[in-house]
C-alpha positions as CSV (number, residue, x, y, z in Angstrom):
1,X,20.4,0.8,-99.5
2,X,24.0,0.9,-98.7
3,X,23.3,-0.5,-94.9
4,X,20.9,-3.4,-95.8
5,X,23.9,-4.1,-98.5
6,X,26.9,-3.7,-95.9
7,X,24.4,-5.7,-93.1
8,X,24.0,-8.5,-95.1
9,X,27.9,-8.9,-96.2
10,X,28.7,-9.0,-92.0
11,X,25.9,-11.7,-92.0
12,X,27.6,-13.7,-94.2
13,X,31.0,-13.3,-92.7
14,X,29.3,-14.2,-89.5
15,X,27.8,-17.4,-90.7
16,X,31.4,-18.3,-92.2
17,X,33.1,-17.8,-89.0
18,X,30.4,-19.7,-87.2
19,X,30.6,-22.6,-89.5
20,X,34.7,-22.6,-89.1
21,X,33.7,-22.2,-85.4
22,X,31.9,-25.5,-85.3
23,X,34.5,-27.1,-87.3
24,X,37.3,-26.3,-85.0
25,X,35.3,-27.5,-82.2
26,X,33.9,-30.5,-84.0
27,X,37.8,-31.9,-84.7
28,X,38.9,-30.5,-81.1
29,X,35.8,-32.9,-79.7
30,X,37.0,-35.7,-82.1
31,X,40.5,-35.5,-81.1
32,X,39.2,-35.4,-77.2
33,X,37.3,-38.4,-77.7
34,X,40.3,-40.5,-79.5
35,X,42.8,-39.5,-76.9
36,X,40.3,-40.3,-74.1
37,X,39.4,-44.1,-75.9
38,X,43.1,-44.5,-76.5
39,X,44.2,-43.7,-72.5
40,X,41.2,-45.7,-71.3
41,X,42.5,-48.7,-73.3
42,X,45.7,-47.9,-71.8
43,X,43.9,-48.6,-68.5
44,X,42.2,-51.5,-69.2
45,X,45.6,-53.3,-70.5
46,X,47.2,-51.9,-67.1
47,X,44.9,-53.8,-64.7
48,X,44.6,-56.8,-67.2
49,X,48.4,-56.9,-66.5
50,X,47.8,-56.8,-62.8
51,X,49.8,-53.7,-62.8
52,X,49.8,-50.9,-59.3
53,X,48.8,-47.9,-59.4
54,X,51.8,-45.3,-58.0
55,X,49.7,-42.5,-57.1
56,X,52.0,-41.0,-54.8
57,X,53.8,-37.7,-56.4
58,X,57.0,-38.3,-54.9
């Protein structure tokens, strides 16, 4: 039939997009994580240093 044809054509596009999805969100997470390693190293060389903290937003 011309629906069980058509349904399982949007299947297949929906798996694509869910794979590209997953991706996307697999590099997004990867890119998190090196940004958050490379600030935390930043903090960890900052105190070594004996460095203040200017939390004030003045």
């Amino acid at each position: 039939m011309n629906v069980k044809k058509k349904n399982n054509e949007l299947t297949h596009t929906i798996d694509e997009l869910n794979q590209v999805m997953d991706e996307e969100i697999n590099l997004k997470e990867s890119e998190a994580n090196h940004s958050l390693t490379e600030f935390e190293k930043e903090i960890v060389e900052h105190n070594v240093e004996g460095k203040t903290w200017n939390t004030s937003d003045q």
